[in-house]
N, CA and C atoms as an extended XYZ file, in Angstrom:
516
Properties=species:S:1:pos:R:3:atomname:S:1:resname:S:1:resid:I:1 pbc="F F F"
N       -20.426      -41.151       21.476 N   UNK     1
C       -21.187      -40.597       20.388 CA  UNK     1
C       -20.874      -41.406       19.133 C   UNK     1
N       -21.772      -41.899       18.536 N   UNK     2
C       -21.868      -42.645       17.128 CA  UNK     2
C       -21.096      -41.741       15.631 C   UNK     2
N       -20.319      -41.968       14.840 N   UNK     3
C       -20.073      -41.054       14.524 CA  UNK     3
C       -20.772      -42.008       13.141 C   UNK     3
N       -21.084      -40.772       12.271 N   UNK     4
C       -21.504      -40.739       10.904 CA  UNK     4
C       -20.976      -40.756        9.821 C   UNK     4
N       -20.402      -41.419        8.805 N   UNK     5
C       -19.851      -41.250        7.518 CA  UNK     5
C       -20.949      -40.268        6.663 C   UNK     5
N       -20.306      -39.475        5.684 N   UNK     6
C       -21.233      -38.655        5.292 CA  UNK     6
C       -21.639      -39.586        3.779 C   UNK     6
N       -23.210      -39.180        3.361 N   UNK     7
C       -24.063      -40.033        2.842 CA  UNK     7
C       -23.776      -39.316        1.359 C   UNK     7
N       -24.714      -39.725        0.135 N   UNK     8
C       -24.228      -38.717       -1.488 CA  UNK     8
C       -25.735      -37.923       -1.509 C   UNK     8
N       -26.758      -37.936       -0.012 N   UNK     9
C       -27.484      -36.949       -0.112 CA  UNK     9
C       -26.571      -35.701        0.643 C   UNK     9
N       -26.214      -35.720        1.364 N   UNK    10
C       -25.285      -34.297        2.284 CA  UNK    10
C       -24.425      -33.691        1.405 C   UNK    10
N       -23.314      -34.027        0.090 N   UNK    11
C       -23.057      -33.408       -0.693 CA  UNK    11
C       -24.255      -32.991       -1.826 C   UNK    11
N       -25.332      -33.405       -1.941 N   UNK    12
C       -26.484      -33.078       -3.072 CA  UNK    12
C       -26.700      -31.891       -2.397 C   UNK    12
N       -27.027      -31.334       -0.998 N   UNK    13
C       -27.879      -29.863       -0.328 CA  UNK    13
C       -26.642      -29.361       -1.330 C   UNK    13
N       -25.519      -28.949       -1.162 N   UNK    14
C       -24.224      -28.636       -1.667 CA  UNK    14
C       -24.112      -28.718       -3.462 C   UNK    14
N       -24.687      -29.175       -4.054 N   UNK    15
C       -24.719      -29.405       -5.788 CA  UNK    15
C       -23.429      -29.661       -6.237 C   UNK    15
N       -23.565      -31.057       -5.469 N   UNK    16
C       -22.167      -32.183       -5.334 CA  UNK    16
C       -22.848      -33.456       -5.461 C   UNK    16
N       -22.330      -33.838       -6.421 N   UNK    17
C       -22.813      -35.519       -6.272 CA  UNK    17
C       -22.029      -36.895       -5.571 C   UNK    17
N       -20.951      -36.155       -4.959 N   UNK    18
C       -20.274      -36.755       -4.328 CA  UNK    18
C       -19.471      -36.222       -3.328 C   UNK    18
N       -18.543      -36.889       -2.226 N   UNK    19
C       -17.675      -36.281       -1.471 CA  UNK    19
C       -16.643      -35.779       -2.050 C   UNK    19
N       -16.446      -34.658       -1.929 N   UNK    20
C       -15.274      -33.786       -2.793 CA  UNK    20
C       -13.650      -34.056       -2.456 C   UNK    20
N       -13.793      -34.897       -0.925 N   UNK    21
C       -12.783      -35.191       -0.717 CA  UNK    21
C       -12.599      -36.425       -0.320 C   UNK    21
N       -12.328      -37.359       -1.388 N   UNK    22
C       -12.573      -38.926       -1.236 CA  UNK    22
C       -11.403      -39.214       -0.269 C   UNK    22
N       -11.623      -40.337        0.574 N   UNK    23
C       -10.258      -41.503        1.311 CA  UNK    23
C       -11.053      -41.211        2.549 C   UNK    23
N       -10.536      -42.625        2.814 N   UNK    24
C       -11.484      -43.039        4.249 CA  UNK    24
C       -11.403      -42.278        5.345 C   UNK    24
N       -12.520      -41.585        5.761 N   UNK    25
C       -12.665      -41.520        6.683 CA  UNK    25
C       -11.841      -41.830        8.137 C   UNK    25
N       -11.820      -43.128        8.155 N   UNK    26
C       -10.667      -43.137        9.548 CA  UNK    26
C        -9.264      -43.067        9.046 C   UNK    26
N        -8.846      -43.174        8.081 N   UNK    27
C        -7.276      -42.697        7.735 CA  UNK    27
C        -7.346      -41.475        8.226 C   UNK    27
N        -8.246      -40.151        7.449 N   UNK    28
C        -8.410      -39.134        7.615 CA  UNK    28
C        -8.089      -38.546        8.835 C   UNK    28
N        -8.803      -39.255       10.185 N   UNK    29
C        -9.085      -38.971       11.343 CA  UNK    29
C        -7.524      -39.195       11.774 C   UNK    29
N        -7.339      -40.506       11.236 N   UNK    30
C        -6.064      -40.723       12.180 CA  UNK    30
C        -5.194      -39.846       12.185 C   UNK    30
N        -4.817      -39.492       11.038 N   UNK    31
C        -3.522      -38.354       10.258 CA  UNK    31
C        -4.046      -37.014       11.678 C   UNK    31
N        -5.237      -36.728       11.121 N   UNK    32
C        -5.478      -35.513       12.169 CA  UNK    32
C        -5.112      -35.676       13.321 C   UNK    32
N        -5.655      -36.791       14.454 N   UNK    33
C        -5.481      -36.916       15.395 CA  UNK    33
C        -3.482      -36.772       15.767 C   UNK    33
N        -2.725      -37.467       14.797 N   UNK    34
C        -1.461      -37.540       14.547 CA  UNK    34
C        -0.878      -35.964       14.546 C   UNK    34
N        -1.332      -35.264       14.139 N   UNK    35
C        -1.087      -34.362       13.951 CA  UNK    35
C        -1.470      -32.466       14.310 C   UNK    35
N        -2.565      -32.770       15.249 N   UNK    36
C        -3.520      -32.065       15.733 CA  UNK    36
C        -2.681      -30.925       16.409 C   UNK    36
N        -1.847      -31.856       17.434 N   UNK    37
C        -1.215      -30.856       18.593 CA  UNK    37
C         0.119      -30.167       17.807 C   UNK    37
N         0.600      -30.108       16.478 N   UNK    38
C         1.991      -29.137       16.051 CA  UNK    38
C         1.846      -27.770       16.483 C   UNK    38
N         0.688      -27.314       16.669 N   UNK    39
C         0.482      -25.817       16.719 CA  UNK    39
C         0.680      -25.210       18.293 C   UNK    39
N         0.721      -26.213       18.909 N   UNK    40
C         0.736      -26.117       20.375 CA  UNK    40
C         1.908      -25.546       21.051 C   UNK    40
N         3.050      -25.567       20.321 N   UNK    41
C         4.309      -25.228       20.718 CA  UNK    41
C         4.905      -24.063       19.354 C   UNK    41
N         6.048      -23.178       19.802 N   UNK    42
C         6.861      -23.353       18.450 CA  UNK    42
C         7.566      -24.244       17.955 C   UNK    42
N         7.037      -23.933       16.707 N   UNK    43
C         7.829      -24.929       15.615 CA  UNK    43
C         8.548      -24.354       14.705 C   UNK    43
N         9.952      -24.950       14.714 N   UNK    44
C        11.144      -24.738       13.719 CA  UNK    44
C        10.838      -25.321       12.753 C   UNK    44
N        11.671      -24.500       11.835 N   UNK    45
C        11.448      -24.590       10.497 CA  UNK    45
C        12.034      -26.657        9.928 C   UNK    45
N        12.995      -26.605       10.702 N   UNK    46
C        13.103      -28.066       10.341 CA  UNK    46
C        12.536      -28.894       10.906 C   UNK    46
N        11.463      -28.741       12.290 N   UNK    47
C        10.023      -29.343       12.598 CA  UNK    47
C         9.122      -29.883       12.054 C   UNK    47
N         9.129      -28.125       11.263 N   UNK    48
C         8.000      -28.040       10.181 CA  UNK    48
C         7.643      -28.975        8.988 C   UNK    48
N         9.232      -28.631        8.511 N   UNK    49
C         9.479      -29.266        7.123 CA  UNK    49
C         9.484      -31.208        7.376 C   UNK    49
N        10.213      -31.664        8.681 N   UNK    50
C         9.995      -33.032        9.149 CA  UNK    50
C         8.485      -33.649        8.551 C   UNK    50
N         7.800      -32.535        9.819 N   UNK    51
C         6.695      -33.363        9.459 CA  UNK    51
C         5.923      -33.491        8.838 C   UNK    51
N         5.789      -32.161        7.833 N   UNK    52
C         5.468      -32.404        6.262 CA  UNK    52
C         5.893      -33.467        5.240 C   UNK    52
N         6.913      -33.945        5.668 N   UNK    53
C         7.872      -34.939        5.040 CA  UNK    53
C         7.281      -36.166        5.396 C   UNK    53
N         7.156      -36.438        6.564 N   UNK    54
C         6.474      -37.740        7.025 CA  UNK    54
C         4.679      -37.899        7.002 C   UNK    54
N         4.356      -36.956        6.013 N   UNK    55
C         2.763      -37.082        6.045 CA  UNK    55
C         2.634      -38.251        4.498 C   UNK    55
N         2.367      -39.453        4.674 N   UNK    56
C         2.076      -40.482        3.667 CA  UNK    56
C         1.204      -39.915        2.138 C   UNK    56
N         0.096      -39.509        2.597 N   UNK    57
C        -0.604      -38.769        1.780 CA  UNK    57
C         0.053      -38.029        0.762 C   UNK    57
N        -0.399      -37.946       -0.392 N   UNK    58
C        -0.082      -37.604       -1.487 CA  UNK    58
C        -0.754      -35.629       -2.044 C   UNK    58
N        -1.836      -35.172       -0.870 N   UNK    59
C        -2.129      -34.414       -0.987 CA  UNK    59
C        -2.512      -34.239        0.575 C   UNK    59
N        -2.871      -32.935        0.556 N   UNK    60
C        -3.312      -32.278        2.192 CA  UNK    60
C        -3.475      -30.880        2.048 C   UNK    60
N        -3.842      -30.303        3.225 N   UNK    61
C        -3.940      -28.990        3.369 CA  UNK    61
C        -3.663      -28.388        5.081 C   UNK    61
N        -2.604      -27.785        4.904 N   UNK    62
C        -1.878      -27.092        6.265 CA  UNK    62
C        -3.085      -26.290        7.011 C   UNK    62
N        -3.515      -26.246        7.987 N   UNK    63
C        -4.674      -25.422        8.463 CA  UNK    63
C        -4.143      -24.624        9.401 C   UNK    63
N        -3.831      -23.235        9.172 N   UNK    64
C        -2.831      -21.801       10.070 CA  UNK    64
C        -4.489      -21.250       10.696 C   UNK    64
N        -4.712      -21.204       12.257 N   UNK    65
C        -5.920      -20.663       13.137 CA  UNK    65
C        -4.834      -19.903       12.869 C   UNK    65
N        -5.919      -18.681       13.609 N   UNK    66
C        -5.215      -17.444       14.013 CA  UNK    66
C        -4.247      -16.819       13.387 C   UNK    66
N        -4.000      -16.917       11.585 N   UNK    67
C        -3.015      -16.631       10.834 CA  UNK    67
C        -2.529      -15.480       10.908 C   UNK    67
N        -3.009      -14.282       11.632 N   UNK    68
C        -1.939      -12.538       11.874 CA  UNK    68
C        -1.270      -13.591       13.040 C   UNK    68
N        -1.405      -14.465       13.837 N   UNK    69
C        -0.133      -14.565       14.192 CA  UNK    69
C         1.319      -15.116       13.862 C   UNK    69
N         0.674      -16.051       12.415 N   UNK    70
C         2.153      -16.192       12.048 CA  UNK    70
C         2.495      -15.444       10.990 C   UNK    70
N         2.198      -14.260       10.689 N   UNK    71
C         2.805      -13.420        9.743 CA  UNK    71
C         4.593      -13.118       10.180 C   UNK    71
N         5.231      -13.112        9.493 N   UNK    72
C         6.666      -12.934        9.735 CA  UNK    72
C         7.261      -14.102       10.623 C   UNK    72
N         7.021      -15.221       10.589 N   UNK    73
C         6.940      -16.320       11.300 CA  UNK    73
C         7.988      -17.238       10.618 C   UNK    73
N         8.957      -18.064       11.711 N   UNK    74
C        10.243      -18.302       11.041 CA  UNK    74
C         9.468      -19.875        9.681 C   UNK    74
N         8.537      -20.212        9.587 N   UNK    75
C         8.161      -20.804        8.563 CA  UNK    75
C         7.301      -20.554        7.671 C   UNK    75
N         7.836      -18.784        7.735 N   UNK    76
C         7.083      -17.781        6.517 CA  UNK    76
C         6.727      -18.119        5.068 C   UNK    76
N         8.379      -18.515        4.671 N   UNK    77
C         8.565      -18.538        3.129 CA  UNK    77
C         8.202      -20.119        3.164 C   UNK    77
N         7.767      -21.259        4.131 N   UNK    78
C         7.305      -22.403        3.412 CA  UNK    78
C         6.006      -22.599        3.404 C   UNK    78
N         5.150      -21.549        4.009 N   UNK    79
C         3.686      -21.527        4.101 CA  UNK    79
C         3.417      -20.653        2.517 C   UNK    79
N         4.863      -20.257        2.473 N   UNK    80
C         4.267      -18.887        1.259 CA  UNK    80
C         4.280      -20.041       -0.020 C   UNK    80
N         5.132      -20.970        0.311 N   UNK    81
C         5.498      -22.252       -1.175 CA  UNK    81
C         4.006      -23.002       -1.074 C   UNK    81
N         3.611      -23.409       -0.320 N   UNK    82
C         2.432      -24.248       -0.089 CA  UNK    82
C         1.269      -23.232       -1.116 C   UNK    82
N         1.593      -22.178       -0.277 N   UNK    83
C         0.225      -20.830       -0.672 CA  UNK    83
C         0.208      -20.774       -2.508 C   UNK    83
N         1.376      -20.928       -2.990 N   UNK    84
C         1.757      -20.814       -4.578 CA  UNK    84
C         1.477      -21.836       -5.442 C   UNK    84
N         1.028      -23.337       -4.449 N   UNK    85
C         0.980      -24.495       -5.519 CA  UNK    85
C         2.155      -25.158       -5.625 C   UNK    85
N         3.421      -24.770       -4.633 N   UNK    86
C         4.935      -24.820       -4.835 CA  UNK    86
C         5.304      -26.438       -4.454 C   UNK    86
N         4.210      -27.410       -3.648 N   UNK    87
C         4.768      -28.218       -3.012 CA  UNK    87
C         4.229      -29.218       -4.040 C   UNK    87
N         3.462      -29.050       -4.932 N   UNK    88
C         2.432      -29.830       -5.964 CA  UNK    88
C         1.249      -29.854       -6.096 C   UNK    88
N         0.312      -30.684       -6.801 N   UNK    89
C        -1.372      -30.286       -7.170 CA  UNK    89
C        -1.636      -31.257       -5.850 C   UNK    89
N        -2.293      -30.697       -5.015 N   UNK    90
C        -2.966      -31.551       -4.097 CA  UNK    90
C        -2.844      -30.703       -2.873 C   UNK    90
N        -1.935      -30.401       -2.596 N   UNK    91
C        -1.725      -29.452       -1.567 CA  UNK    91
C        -2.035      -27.894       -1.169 C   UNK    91
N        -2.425      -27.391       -0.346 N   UNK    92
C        -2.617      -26.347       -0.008 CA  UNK    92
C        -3.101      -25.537        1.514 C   UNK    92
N        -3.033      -24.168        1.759 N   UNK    93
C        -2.833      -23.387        2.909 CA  UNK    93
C        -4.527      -23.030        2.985 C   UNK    93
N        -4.995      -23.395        4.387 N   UNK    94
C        -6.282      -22.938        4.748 CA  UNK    94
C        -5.671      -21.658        6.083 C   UNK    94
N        -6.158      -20.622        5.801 N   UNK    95
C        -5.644      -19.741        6.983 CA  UNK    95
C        -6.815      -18.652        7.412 C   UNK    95
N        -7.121      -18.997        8.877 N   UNK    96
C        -8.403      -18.535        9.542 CA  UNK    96
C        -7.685      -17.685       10.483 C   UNK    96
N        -8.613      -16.213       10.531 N   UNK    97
C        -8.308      -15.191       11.509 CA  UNK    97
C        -8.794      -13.879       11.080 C   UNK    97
N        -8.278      -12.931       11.893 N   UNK    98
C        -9.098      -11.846       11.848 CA  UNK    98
C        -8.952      -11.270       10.769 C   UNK    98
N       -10.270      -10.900       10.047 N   UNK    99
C       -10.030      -10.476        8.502 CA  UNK    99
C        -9.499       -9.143        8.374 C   UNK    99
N        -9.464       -8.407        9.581 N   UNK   100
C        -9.059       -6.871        9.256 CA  UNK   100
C        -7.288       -6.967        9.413 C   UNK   100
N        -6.926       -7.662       10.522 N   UNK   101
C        -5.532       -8.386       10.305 CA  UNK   101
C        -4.901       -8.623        9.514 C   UNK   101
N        -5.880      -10.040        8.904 N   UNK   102
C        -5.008      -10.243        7.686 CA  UNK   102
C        -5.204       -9.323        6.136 C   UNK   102
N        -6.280       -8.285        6.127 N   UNK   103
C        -6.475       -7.569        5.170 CA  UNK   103
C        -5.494       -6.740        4.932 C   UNK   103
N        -4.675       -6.861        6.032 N   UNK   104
C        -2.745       -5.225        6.059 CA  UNK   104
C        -1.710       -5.801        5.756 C   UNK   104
N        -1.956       -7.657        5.414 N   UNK   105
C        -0.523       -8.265        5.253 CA  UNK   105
C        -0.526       -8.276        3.409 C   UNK   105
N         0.364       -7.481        3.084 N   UNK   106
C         0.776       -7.463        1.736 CA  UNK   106
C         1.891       -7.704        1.592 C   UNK   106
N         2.868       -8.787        1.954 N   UNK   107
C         4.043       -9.429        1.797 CA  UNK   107
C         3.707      -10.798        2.513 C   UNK   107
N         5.215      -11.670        2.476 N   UNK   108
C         5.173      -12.973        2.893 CA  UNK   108
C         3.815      -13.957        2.697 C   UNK   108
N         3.233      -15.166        3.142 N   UNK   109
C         2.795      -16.094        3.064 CA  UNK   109
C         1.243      -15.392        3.321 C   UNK   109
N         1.323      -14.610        3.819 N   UNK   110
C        -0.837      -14.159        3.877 CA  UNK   110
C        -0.570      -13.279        2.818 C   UNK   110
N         0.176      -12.704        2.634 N   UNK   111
C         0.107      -11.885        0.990 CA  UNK   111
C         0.129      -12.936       -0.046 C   UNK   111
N         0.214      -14.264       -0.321 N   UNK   112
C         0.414      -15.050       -1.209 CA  UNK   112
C        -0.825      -15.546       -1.456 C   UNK   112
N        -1.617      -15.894       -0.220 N   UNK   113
C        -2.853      -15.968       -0.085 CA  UNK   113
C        -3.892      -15.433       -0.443 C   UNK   113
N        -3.151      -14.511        0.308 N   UNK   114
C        -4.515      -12.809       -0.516 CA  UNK   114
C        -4.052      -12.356       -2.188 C   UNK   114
N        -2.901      -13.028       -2.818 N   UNK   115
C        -3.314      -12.568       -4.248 CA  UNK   115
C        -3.944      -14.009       -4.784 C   UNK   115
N        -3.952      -15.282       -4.343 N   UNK   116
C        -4.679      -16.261       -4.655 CA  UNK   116
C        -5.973      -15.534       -5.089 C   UNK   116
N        -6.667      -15.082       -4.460 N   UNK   117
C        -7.877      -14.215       -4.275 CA  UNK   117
C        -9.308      -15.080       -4.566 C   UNK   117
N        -9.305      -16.329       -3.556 N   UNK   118
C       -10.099      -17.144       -3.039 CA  UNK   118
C       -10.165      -17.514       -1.681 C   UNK   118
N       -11.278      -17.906       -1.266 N   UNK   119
C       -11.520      -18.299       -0.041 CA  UNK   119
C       -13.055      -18.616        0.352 C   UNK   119
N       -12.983      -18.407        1.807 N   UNK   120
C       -14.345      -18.290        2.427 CA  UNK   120
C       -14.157      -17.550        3.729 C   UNK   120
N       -15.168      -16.696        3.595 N   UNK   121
C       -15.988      -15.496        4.797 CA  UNK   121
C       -16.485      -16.382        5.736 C   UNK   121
N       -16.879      -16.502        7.118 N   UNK   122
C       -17.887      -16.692        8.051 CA  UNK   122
C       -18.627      -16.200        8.539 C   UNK   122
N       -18.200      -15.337        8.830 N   UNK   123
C       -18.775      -14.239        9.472 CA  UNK   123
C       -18.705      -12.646        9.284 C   UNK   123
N       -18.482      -12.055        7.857 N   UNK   124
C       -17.937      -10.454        7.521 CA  UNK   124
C       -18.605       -9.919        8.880 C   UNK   124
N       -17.651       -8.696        8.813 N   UNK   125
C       -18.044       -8.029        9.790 CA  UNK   125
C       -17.805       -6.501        9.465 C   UNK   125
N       -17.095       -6.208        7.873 N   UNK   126
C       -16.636       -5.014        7.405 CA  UNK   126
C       -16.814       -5.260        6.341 C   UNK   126
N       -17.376       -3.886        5.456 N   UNK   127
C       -17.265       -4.395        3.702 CA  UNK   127
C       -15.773       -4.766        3.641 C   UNK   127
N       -15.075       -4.055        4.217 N   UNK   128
C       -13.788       -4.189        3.470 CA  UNK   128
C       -13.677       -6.105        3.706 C   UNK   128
N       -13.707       -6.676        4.386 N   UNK   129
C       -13.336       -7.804        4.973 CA  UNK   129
C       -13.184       -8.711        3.632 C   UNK   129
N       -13.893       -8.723        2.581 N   UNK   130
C       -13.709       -9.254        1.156 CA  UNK   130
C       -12.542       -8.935        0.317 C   UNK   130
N       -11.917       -7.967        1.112 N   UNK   131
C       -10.475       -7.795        0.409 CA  UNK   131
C        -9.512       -9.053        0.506 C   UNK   131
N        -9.557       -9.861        1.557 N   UNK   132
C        -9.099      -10.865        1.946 CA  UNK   132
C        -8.849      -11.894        0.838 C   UNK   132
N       -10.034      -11.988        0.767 N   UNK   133
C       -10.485      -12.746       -0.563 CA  UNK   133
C       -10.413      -12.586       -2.067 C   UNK   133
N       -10.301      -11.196       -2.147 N   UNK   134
C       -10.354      -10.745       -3.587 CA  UNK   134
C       -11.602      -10.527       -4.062 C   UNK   134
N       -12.907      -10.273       -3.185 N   UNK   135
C       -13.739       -9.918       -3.892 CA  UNK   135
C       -14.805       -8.708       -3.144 C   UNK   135
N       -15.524       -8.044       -3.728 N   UNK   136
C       -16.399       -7.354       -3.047 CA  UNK   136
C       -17.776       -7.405       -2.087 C   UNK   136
N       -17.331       -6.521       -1.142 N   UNK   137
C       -18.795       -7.148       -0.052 CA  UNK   137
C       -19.807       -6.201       -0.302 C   UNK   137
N       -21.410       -6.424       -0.201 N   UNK   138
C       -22.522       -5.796       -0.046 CA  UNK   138
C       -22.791       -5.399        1.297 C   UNK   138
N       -23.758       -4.159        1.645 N   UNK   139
C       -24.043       -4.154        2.920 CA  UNK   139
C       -25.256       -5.302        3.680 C   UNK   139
N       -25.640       -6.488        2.781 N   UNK   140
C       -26.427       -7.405        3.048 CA  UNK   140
C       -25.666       -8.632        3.723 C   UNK   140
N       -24.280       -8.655        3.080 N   UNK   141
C       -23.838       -9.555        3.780 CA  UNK   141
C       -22.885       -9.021        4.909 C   UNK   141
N       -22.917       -8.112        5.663 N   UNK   142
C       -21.985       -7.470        6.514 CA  UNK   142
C       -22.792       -7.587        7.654 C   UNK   142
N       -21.772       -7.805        8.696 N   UNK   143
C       -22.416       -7.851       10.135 CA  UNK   143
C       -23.580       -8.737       10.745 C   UNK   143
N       -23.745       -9.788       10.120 N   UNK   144
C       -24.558      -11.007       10.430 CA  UNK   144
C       -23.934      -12.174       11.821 C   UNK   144
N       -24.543      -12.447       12.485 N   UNK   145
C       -24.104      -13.438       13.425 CA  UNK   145
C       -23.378      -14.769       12.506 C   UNK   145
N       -22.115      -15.230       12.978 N   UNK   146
C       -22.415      -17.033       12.838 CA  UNK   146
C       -23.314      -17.778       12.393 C   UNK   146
N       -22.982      -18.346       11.451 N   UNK   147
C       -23.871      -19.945       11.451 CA  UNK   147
C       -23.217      -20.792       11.402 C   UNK   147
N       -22.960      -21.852       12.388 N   UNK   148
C       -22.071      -23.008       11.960 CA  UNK   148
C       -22.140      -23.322       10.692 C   UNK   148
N       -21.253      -23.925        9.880 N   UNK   149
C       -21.383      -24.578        9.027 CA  UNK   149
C       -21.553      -23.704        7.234 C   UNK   149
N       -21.999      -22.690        7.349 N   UNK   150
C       -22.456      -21.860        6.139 CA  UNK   150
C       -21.182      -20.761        6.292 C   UNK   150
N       -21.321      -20.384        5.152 N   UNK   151
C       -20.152      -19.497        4.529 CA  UNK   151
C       -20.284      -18.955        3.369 C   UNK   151
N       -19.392      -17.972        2.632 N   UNK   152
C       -19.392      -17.276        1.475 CA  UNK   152
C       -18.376      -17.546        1.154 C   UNK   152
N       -18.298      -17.940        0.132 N   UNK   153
C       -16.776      -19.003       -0.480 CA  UNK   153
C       -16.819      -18.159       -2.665 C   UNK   153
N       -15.896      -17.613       -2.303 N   UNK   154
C       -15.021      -17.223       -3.319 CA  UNK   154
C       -14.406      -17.705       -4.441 C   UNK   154
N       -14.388      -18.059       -5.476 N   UNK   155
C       -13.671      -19.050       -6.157 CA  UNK   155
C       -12.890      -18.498       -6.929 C   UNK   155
N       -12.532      -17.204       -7.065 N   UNK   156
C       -11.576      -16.329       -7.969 CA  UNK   156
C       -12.715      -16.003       -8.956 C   UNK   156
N       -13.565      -16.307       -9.202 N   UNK   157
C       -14.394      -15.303      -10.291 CA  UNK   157
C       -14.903      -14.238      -10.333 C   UNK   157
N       -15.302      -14.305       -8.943 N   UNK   158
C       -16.045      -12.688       -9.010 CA  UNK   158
C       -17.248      -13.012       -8.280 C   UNK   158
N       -17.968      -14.268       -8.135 N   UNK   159
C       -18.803      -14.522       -7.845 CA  UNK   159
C       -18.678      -15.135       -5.957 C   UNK   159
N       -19.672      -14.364       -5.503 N   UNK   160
C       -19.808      -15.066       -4.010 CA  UNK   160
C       -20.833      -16.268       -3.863 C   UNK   160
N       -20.672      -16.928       -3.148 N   UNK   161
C       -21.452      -18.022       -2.972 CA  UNK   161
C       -21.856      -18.333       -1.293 C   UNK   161
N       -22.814      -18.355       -0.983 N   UNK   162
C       -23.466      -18.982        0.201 CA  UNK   162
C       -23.730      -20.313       -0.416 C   UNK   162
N       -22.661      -20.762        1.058 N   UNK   163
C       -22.327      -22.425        0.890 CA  UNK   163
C       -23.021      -22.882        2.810 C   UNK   163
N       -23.444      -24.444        2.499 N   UNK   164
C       -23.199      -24.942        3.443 CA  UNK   164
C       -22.895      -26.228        3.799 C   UNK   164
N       -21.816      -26.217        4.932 N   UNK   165
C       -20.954      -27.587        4.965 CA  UNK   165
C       -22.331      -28.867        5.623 C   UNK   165
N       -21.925      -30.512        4.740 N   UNK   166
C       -22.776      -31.106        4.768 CA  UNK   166
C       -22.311      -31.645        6.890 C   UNK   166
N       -22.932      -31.946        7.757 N   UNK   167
C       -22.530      -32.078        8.642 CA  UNK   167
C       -21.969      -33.978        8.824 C   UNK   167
N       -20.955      -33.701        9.344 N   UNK   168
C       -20.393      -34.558        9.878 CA  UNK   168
C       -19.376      -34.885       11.296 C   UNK   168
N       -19.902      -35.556       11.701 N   UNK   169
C       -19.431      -35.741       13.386 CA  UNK   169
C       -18.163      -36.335       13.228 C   UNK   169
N       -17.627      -35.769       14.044 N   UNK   170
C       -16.063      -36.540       14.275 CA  UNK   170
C       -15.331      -36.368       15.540 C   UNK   170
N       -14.852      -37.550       15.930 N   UNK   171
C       -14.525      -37.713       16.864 CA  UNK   171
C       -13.002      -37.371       16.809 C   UNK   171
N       -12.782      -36.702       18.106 N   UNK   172
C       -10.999      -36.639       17.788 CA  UNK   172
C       -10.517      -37.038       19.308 C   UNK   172
């Protein structure tokens, strides 16, 4: 499969005049590919911290799937430093999972998250599910199927936004 660099029309659908997240493309990939499988095993806290240490990049963002499962998780308090801005400007915690889950964690590293009080929805499935986020849901946006790619993204104001990601293929 041919893969695509994304073009400065795919951030324009988006009311972006550019890629929001500049550096090449195959660096990008590589780091990922480098780094894809950590989640596959447990990882100790001095694992953790290793290979945070050995990431070149000057900025990044930790990506926690399934985040009710690492609630109380022995690399609690360094997901909670990331979650605070603690490691520096560039860095930060993306954490995907069940919103009613993570809507009961009010301590440690998804509580750090949830007073951030930004994000993005995919799929609500409960008014409450915007608690996550810090903001309030309508019964218009509740209980809708999937759409790849589109979302309701939060920015701490108050305001919801239906977003959609410009597509790009990638090979891993």
């Amino acid at each position: 499969m041919a893969r695509r660099h994304s073009r400065p029309e795919d951030f324009q659908l988006v009311g972006m005049d550019s890629d929001p997240t500049p550096g090449d493309p195959d660096l990008i990939q590589g780091v990922m590919k480098r780094y894809r499988d950590i989640g596959d095993a447990e990882v100790t806290v001095d694992e953790f911290r290793q290979t945070l240490g050995s990431v070149p990049e000057e900025y990044g963002v930790i990506v926690v799937d399934d985040a009710e499962l690492f609630m109380g998780a022995e690399i609690d308090s360094d997901l909670a430093l990331l979650a605070r801005g603690g490691a520096g400007t560039g860095w930060g915690v993306l954490a995907a999972g069940n919103a009613e889950s993570l809507a009961l964690s009010l301590a440690g590293w998804m509580g750090q998250v949830k007073r951030n009080r930004t994000g993005m929805l995919l799929s609500p499935q409960g008014l409450s599910d915007g608690e996550v986020i810090g903001v309030k849901l309508t019964r218009g946006v509740v209980g809708q199927a999937p759409q790849p790619g589109r979302g309701l993204l939060h920015l701490g104001d108050g305001t919801l936004r239906s977003v959609q990601v410009p597509l790009l293929e990638a090979e891993f």
